[in-house]
Structures are given as C-alpha cells and as structure tokens.
C-alpha positions as CSV (number, residue, x, y, z in Angstrom):
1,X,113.6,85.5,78.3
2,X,112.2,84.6,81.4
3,X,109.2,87.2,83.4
4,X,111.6,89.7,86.1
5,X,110.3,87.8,89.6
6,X,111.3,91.1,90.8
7,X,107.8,92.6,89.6
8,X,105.8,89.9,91.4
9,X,107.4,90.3,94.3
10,X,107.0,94.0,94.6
11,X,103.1,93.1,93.5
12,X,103.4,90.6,96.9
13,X,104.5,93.3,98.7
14,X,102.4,95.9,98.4
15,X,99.5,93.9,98.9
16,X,100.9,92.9,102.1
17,X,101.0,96.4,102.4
18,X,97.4,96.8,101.5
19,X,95.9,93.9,103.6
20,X,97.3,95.9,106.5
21,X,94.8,98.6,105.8
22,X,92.1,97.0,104.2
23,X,88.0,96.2,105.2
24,X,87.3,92.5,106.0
25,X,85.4,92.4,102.4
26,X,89.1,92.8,100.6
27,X,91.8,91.5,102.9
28,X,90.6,88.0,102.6
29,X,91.3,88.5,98.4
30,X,94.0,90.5,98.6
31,X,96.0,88.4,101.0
32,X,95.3,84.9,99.1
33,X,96.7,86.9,95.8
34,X,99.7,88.2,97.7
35,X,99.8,84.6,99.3
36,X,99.6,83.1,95.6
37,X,102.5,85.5,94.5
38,X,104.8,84.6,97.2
39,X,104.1,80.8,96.3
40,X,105.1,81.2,92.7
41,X,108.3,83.0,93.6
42,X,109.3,80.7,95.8
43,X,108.4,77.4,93.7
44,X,110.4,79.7,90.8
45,X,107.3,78.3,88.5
46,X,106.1,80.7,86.3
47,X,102.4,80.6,85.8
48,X,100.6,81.2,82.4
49,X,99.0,84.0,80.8
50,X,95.2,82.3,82.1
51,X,96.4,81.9,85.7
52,X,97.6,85.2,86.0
53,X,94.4,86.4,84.5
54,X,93.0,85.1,86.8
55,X,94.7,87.1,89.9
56,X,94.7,89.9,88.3
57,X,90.5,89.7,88.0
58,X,90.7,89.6,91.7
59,X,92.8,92.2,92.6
60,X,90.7,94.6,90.1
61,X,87.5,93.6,91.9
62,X,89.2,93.7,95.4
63,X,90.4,98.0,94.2
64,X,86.6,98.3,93.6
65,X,85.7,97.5,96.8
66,X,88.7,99.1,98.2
67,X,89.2,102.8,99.3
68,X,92.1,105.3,100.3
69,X,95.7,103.7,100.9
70,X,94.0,100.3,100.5
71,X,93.0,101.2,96.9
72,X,96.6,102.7,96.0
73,X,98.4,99.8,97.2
74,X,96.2,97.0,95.3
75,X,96.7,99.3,92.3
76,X,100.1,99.4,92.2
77,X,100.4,96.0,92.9
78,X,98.3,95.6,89.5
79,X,100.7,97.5,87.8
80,X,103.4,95.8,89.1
81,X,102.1,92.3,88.3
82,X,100.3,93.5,84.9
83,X,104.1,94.3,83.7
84,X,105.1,90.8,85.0
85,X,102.5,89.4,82.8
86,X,103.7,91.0,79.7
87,X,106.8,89.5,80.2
88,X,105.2,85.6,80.0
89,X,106.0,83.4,77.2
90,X,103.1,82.7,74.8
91,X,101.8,79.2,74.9
C-alpha cells in the first residue's frame, strides 16, 4: 500500500506556515524541507526510509532553534511527515 501524500502535504503546509514566522537561522531549513515535500508530491515519487530521515533530522534541528508558533508548526509538521514515513515500503 502506497504512503497517504495527504500527510506530506499537510507536513508542506505547515511549514509554509512556520517559515512565515520563523528567525532567519530556521526559515532557510524549514522552507528547503517544505520545498522538498512539495517536489515529491508533485513528482508522485515516493522517497525511501534514508531520504526521509534525512528531512526529518532537519526539521528536528530547525524546532531546536525554533520558538513559539514557529516551534509548533515545525513540530507538527514532524508529526505529520513522521506518520508518512511509517507508511514507506521497506527496501
């Protein structure tokens, strides 16, 4: 069964969301994630469990840095895309 694209688009969105409110030292990571989310969706690829590991590193580093709305957003969109990953195929 394929991942629900529904979940990485919601991720994509709220860090759209969150780049709206965040300091120059997070927007930069969280819009390239967001912009790496919309690019999957779009492609209709789905990316394996190492390249998703890989965004979701970011985005927890980016919710370090991160405070108030900007820090609720990214870590919903973790949520959001950690459920995603669960969904991928083992390879």
């Amino acid at each position: 069964m394929a991942p629900d694209e529904l979940r990485l688009t919601s991720a994509r969105e709220e860090l759209e969301a969150a780049a709206e409110t965040a300091d120059d030292d997070v927007r930069e990571d969280v819009e390239e994630t967001a912009a790496a989310f919309a690019e999957l969706v779009d492609d209709g690829r789905t990316p394996d469990h190492a390249l998703m590991d890989e965004h979701l590193n970011a985005l927890r580093q980016a919710e370090e840095r991160a405070e108030g709305e900007t820090e609720d957003r990214i870590e919903q969109a973790l949520s959001h895309a950690e459920s995603y990953r669960e969904e991928l195929p083992q390879s």
